[in-house]
PyMOL Python script that loads the backbone (N, CA, C, O; Angstrom):
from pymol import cmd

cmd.read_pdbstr("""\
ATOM      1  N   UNK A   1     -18.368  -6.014 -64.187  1.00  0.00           N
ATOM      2  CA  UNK A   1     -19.563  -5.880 -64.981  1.00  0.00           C
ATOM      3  C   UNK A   1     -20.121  -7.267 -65.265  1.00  0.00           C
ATOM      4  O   UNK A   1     -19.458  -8.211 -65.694  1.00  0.00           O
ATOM      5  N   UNK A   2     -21.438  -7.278 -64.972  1.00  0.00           N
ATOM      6  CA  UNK A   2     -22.025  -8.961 -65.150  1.00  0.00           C
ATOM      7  C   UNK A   2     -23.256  -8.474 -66.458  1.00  0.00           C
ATOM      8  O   UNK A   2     -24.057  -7.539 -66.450  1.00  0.00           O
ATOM      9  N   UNK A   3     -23.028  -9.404 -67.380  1.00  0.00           N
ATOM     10  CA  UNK A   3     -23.700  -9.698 -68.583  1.00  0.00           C
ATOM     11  C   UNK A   3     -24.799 -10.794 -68.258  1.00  0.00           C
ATOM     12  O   UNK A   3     -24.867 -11.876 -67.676  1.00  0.00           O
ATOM     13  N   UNK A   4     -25.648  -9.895 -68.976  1.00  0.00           N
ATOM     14  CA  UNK A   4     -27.008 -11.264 -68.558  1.00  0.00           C
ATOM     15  C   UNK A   4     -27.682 -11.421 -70.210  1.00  0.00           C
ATOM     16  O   UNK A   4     -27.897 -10.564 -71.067  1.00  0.00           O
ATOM     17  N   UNK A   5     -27.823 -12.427 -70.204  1.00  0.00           N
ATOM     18  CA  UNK A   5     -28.900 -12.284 -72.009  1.00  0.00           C
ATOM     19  C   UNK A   5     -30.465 -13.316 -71.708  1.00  0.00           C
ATOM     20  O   UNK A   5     -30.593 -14.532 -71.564  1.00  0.00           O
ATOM     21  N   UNK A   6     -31.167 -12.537 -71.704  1.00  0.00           N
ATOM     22  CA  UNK A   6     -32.515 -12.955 -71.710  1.00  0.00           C
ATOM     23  C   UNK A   6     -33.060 -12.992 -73.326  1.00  0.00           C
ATOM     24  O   UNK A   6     -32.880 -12.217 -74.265  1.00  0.00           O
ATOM     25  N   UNK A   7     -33.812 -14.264 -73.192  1.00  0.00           N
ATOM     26  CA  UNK A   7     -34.394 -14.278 -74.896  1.00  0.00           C
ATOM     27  C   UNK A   7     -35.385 -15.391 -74.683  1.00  0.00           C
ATOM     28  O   UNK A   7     -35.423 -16.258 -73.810  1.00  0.00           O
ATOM     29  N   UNK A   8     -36.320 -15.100 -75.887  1.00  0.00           N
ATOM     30  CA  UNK A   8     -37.175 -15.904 -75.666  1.00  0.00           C
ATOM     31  C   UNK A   8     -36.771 -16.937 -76.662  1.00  0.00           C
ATOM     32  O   UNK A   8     -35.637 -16.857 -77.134  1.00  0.00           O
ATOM     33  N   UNK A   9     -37.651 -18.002 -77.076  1.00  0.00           N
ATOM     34  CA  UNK A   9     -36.642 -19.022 -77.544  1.00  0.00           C
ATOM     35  C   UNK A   9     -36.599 -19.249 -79.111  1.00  0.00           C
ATOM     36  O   UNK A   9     -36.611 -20.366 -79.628  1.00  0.00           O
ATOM     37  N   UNK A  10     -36.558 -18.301 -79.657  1.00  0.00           N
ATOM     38  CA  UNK A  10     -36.636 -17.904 -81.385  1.00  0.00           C
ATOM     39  C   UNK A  10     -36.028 -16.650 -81.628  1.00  0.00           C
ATOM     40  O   UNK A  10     -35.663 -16.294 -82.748  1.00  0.00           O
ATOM     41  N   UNK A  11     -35.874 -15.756 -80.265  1.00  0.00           N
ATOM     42  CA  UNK A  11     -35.003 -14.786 -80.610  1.00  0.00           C
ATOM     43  C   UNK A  11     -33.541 -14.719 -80.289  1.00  0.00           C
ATOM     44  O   UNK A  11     -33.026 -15.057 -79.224  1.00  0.00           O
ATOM     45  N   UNK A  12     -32.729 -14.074 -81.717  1.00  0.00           N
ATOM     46  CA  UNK A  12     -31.597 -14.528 -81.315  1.00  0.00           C
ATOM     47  C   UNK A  12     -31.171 -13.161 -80.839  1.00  0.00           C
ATOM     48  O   UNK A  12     -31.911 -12.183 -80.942  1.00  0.00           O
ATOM     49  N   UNK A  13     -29.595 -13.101 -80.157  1.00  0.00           N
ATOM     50  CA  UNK A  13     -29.024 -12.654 -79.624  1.00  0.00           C
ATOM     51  C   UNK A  13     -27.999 -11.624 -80.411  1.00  0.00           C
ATOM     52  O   UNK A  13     -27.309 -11.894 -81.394  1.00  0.00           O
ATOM     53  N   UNK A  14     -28.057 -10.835 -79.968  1.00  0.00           N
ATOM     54  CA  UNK A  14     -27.567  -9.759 -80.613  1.00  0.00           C
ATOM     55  C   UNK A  14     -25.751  -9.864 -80.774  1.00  0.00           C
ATOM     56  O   UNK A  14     -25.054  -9.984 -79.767  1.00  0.00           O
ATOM     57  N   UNK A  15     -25.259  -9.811 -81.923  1.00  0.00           N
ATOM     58  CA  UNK A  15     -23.581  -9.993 -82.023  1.00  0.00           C
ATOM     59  C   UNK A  15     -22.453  -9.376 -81.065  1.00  0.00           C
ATOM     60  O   UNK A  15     -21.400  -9.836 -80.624  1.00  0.00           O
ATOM     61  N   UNK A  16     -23.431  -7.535 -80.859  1.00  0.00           N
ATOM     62  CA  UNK A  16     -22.744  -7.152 -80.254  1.00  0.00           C
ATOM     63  C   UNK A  16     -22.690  -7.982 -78.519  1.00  0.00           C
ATOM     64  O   UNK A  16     -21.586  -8.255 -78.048  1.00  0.00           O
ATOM     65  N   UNK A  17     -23.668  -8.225 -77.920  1.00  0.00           N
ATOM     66  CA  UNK A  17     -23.888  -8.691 -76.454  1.00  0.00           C
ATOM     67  C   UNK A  17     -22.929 -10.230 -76.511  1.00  0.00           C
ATOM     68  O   UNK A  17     -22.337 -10.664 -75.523  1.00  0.00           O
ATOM     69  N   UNK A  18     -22.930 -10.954 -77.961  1.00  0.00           N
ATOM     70  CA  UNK A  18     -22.066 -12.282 -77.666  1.00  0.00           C
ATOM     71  C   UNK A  18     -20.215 -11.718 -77.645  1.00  0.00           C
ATOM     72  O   UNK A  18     -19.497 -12.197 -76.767  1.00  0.00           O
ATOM     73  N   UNK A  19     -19.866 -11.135 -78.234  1.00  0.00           N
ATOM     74  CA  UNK A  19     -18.772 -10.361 -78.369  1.00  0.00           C
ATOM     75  C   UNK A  19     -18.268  -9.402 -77.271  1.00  0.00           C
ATOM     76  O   UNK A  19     -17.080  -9.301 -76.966  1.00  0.00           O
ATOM     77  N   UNK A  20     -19.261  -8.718 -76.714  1.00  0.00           N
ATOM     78  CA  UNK A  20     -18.552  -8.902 -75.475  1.00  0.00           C
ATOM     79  C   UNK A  20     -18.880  -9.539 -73.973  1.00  0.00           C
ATOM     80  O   UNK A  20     -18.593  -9.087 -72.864  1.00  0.00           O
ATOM     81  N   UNK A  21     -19.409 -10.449 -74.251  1.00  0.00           N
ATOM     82  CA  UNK A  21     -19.367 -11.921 -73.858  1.00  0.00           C
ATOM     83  C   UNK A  21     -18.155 -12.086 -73.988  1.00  0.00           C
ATOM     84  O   UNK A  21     -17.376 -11.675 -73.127  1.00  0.00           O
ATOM     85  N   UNK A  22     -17.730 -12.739 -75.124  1.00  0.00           N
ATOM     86  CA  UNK A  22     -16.428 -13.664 -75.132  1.00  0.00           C
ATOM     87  C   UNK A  22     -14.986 -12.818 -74.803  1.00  0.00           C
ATOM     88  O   UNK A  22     -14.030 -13.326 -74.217  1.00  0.00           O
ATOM     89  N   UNK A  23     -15.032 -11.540 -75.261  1.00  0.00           N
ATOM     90  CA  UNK A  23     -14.119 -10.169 -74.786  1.00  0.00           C
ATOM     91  C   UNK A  23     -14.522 -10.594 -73.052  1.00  0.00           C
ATOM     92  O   UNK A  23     -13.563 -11.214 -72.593  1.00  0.00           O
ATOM     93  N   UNK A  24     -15.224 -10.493 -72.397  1.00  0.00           N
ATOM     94  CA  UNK A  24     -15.093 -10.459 -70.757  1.00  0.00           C
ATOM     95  C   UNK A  24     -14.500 -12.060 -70.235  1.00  0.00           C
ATOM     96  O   UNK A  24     -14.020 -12.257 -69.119  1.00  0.00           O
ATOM     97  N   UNK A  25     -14.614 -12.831 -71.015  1.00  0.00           N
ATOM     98  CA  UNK A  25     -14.478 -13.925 -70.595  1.00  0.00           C
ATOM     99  C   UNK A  25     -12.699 -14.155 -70.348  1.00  0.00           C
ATOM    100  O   UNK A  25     -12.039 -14.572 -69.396  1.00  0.00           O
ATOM    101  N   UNK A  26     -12.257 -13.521 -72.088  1.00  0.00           N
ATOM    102  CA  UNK A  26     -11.170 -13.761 -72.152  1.00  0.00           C
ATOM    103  C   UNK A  26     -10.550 -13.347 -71.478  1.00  0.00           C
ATOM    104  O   UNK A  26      -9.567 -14.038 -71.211  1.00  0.00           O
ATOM    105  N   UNK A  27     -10.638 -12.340 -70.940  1.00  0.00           N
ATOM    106  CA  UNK A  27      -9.782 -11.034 -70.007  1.00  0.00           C
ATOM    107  C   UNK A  27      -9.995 -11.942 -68.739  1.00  0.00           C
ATOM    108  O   UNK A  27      -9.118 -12.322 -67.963  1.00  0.00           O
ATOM    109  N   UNK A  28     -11.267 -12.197 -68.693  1.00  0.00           N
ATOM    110  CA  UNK A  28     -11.616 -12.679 -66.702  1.00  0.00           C
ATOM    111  C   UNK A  28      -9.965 -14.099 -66.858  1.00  0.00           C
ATOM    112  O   UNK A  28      -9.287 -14.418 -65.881  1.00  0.00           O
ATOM    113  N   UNK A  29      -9.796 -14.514 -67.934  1.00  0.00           N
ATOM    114  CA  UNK A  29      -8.916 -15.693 -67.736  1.00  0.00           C
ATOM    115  C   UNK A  29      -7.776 -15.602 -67.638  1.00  0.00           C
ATOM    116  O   UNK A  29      -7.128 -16.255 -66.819  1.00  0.00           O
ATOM    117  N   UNK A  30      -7.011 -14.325 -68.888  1.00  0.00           N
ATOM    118  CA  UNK A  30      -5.901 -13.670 -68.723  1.00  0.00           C
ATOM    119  C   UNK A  30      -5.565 -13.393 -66.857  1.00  0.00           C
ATOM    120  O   UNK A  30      -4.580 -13.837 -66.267  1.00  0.00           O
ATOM    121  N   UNK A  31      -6.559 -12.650 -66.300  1.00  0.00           N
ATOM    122  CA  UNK A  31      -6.296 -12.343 -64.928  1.00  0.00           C
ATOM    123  C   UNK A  31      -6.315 -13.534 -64.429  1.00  0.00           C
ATOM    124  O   UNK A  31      -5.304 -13.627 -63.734  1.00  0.00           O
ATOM    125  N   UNK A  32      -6.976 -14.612 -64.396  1.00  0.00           N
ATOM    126  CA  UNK A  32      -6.932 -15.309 -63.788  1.00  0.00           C
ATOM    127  C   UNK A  32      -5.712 -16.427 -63.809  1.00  0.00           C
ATOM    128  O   UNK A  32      -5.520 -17.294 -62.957  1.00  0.00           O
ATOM    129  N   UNK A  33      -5.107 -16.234 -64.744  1.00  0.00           N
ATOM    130  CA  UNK A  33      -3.683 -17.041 -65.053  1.00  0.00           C
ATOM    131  C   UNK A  33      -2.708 -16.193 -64.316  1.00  0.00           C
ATOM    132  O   UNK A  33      -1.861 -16.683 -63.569  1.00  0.00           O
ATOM    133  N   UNK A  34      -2.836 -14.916 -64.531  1.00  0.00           N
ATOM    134  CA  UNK A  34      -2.029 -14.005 -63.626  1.00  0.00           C
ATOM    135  C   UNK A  34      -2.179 -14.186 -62.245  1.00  0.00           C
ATOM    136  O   UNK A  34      -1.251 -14.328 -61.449  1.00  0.00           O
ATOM    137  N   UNK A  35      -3.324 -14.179 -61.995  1.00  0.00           N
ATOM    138  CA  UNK A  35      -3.177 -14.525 -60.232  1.00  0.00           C
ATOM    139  C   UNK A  35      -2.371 -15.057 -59.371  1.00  0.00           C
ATOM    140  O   UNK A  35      -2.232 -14.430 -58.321  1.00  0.00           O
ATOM    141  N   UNK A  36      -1.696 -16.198 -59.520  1.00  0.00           N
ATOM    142  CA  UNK A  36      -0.317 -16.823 -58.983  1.00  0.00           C
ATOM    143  C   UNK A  36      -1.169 -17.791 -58.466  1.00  0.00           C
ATOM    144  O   UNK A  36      -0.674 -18.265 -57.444  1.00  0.00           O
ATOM    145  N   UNK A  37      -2.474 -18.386 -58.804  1.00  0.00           N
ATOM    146  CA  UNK A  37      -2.990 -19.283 -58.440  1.00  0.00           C
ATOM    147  C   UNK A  37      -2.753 -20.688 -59.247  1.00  0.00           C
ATOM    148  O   UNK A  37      -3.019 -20.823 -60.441  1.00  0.00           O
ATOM    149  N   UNK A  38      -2.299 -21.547 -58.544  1.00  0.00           N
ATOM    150  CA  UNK A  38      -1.341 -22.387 -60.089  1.00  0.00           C
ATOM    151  C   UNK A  38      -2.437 -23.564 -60.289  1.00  0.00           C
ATOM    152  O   UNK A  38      -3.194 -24.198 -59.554  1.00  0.00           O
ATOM    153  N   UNK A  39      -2.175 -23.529 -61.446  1.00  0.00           N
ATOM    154  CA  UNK A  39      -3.020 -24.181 -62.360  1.00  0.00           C
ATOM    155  C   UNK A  39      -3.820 -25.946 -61.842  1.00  0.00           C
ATOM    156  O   UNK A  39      -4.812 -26.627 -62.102  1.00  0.00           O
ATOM    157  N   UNK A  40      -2.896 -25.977 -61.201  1.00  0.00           N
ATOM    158  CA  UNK A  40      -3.306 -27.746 -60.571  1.00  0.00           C
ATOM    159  C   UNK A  40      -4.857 -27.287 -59.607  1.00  0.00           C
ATOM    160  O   UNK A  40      -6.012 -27.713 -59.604  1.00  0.00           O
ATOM    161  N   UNK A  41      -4.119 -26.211 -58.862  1.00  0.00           N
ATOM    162  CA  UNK A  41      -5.482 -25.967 -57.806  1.00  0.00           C
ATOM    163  C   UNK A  41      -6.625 -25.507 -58.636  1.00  0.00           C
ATOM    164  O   UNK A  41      -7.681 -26.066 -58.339  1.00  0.00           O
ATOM    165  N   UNK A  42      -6.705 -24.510 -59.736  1.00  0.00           N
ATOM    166  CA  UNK A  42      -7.821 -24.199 -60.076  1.00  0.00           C
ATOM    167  C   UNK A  42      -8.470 -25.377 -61.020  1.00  0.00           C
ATOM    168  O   UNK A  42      -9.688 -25.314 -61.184  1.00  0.00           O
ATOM    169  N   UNK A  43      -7.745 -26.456 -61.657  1.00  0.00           N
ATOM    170  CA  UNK A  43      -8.534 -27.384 -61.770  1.00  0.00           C
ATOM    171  C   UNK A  43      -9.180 -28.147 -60.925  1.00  0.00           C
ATOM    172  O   UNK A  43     -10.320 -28.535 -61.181  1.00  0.00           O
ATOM    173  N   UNK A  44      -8.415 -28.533 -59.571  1.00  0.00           N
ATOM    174  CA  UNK A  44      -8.793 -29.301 -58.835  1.00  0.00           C
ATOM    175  C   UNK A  44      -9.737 -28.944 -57.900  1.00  0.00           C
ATOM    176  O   UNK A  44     -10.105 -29.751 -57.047  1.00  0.00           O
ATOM    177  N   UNK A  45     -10.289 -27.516 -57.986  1.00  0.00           N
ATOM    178  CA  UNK A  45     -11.291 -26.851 -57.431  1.00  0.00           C
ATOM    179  C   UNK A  45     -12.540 -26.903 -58.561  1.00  0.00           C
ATOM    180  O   UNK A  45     -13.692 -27.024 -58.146  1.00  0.00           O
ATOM    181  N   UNK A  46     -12.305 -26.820 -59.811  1.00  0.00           N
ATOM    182  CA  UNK A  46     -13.316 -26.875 -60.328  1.00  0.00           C
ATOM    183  C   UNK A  46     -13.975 -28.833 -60.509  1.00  0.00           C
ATOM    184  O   UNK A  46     -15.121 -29.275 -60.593  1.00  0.00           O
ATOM    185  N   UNK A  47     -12.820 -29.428 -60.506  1.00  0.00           N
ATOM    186  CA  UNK A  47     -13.057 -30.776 -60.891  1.00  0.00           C
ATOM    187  C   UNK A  47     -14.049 -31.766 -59.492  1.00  0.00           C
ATOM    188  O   UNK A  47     -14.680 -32.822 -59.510  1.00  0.00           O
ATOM    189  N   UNK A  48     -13.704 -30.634 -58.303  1.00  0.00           N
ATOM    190  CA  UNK A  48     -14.547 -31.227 -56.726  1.00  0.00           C
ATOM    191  C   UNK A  48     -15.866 -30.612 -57.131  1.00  0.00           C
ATOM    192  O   UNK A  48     -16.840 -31.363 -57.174  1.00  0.00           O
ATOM    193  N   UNK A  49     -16.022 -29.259 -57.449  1.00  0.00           N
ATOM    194  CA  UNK A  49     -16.996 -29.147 -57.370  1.00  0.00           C
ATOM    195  C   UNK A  49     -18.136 -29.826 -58.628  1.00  0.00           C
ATOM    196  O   UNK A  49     -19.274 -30.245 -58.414  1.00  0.00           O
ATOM    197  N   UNK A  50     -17.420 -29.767 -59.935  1.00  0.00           N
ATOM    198  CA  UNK A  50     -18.287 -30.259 -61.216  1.00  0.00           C
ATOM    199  C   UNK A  50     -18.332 -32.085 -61.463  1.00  0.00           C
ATOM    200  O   UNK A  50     -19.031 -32.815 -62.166  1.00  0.00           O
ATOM    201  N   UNK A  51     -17.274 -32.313 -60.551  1.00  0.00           N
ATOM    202  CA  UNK A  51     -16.871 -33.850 -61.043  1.00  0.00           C
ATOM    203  C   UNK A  51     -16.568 -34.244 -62.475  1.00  0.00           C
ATOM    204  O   UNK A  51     -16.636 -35.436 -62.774  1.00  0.00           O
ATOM    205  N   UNK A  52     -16.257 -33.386 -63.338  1.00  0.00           N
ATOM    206  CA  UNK A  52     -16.072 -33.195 -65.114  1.00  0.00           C
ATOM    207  C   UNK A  52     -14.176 -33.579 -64.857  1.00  0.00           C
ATOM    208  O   UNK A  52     -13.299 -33.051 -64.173  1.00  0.00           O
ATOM    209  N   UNK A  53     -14.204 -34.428 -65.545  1.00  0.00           N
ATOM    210  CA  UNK A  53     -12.737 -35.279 -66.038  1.00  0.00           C
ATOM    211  C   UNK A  53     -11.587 -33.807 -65.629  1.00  0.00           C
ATOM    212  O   UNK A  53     -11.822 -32.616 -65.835  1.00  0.00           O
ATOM    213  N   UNK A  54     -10.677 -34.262 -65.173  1.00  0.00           N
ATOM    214  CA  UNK A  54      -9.868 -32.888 -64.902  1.00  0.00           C
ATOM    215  C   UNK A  54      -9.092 -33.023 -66.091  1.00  0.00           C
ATOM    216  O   UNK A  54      -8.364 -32.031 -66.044  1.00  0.00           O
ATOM    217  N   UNK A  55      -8.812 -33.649 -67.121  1.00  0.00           N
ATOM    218  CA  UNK A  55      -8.464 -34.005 -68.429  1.00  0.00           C
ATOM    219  C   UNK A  55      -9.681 -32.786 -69.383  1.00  0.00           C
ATOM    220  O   UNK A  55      -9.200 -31.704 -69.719  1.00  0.00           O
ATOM    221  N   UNK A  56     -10.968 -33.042 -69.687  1.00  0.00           N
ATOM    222  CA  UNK A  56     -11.549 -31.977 -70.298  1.00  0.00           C
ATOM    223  C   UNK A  56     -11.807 -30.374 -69.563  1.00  0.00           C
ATOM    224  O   UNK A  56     -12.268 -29.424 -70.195  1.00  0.00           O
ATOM    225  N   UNK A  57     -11.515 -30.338 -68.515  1.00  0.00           N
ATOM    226  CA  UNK A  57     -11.334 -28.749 -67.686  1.00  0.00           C
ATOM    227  C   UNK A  57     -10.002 -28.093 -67.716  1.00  0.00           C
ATOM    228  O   UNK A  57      -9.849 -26.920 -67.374  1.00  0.00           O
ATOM    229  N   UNK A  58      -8.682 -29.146 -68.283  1.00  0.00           N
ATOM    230  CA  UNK A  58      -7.305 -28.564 -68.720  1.00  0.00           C
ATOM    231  C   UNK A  58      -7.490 -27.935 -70.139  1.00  0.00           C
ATOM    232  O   UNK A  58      -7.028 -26.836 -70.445  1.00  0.00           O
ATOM    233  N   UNK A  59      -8.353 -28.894 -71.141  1.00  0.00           N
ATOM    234  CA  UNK A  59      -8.822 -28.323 -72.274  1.00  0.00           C
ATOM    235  C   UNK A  59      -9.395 -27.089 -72.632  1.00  0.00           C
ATOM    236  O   UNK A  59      -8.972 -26.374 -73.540  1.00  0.00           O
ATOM    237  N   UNK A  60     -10.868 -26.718 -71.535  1.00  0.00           N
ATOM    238  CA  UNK A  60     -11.593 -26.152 -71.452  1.00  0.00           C
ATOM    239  C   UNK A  60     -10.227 -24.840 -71.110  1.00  0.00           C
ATOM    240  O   UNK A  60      -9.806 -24.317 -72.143  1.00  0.00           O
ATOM    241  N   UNK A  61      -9.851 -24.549 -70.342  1.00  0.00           N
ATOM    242  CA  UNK A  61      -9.087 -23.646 -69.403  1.00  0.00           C
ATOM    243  C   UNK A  61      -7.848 -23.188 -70.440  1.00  0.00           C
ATOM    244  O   UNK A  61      -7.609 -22.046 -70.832  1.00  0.00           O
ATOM    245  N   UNK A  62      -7.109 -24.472 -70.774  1.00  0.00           N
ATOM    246  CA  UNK A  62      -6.313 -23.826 -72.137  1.00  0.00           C
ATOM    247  C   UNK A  62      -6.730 -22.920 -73.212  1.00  0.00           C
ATOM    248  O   UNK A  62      -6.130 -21.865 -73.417  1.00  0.00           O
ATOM    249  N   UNK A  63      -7.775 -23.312 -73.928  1.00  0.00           N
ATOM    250  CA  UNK A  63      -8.816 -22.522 -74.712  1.00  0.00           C
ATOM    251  C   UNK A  63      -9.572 -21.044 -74.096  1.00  0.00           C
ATOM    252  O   UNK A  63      -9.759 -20.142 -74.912  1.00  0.00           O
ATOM    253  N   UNK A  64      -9.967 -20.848 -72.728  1.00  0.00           N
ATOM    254  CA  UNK A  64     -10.628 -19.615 -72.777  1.00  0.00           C
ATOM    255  C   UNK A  64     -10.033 -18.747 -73.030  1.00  0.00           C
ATOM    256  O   UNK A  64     -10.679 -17.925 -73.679  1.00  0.00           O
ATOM    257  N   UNK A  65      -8.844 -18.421 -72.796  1.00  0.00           N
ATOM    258  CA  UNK A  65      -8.036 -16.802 -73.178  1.00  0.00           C
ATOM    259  C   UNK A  65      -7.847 -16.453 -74.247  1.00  0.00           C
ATOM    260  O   UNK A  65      -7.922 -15.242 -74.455  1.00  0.00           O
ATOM    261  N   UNK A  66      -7.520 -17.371 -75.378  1.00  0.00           N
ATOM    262  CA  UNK A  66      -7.779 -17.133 -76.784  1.00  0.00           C
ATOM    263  C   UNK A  66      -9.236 -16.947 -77.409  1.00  0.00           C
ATOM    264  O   UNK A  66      -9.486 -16.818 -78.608  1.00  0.00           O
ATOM    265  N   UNK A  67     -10.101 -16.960 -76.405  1.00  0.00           N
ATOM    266  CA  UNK A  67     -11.433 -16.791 -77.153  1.00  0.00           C
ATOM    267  C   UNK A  67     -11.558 -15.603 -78.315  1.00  0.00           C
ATOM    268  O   UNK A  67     -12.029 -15.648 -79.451  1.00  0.00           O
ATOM    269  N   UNK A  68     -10.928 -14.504 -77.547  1.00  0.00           N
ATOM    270  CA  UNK A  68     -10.853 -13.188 -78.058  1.00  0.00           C
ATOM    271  C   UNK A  68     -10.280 -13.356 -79.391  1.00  0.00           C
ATOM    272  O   UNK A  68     -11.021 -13.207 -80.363  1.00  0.00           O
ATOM    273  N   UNK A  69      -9.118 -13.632 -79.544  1.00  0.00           N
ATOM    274  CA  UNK A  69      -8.359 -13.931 -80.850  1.00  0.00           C
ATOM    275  C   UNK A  69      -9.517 -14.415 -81.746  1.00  0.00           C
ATOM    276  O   UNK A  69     -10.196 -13.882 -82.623  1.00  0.00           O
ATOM    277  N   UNK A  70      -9.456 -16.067 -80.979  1.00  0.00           N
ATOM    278  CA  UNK A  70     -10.213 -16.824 -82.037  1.00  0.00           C
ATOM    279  C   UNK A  70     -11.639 -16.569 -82.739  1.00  0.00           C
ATOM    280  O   UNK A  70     -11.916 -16.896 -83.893  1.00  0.00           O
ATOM    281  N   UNK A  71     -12.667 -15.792 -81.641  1.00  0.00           N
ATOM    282  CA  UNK A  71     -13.755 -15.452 -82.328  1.00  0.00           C
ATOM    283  C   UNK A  71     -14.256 -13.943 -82.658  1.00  0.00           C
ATOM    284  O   UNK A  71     -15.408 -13.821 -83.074  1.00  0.00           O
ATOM    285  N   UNK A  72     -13.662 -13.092 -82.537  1.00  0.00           N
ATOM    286  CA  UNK A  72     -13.800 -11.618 -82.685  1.00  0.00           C
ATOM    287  C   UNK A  72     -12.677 -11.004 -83.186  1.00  0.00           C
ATOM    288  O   UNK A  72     -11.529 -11.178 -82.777  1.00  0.00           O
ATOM    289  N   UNK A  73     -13.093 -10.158 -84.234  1.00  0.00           N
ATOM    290  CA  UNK A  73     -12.322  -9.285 -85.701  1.00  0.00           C
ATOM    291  C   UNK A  73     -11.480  -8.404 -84.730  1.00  0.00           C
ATOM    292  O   UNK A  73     -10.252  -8.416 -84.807  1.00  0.00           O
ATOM    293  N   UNK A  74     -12.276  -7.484 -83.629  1.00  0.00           N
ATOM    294  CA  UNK A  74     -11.854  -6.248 -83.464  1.00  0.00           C
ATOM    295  C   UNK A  74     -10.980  -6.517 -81.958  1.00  0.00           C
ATOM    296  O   UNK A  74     -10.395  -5.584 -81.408  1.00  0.00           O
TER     297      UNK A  74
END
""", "prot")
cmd.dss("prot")
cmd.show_as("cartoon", "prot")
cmd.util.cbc("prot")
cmd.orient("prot")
């Protein structure tokens, strides 16, 4: 399922559409830790293509799976 949010630029975004936002995100990461794809390569795939410090994309990557926890009640 792909989430899209269109807005114009004073309207905000509805709680429910950011929530599960961050609910799809977290899950897409859970699986993606599961994959058996080890962790060096999926930085080092994102770090060729973005050129972003592979130091702040270990950060970034540690943090997405807890999104769920950290920003949503339910």
């Amino acid at each position: 399922m792909k989430i899209t949010v269109k807005q114009k630029n004073e309207a905000p975004v509805a709680a429910e559409v950011l929530a599960t936002a961050i609910i799809d995100i977290s899950d897409a990461m859970k699986k993606l830790n599961a994959s058996g794809l080890k962790r060096r390569a999926l930085v080092a795939l994102i770090h060729d293509q973005s050129k972003i410090g592979k130091r702040e994309i270990e950060i970034v990557l540690n943090n997405l799976e807890s999104l769920r926890q950290d920003w949503c009640s339910r």
